[in-house]
Structures are given as structure tokens and as C-alpha cells.
C-alpha positions in Angstrom: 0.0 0.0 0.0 1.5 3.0 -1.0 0.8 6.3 2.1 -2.3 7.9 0.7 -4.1 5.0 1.1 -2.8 3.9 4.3 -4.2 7.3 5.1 -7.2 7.0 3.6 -7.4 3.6 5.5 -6.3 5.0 8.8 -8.9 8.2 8.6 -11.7 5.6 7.5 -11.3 2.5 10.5 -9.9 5.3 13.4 -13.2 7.1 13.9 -14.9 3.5 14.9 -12.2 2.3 16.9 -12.0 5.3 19.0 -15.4 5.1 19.5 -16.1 1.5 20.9 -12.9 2.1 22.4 -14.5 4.6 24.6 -18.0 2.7 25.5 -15.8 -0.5 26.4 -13.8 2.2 28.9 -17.4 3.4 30.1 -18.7 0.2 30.6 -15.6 -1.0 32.1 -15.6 1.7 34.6 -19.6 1.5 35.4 -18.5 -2.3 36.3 -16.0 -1.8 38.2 -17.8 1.3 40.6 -21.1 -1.7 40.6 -18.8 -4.0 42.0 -17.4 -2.0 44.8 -21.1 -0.8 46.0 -21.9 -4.1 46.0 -18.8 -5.7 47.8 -19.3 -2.6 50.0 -23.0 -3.7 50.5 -21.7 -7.1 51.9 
């Protein structure tokens, strides 16, 4: 592959990434504060 359509392949598949990136950080997080009310809870 020659750089413009690296480019052109890296602008296309970074925009997803980036965002299921960030709602597997958000859902790791809201797991992570569930688990601690709850082992608090106990």
C-alpha cells in the first residue's frame, strides 16, 4: 500500500475504533464502581 491509502485507511477505521474504544472504557468503569457498591454492601 503506498501512504495515501494507508491514510485514507487509517482516517476511515480510526473514527470506529476510537469510538467502541471509549464505550468498552465506560462500561468497564460503570463495572468496576457496581462491583465495589456491592462488595461494600456485603
Amino acid at each position: 500500500m503506498d501512504a495515501v491509502a494507508l491514510k485514507t485507511a487509517r482516517l476511515n477505521f480510526e473514527p470506529g475504533w476510537n469510538r467502541w474504544n471509549l464505550v468498552r472504557t465506560l462500561l468497564a468503569d460503570l463495572a468496576s464502581v457496581l462491583f465495589m457498591i456491592l462488595l461494600f454492601r456485603l
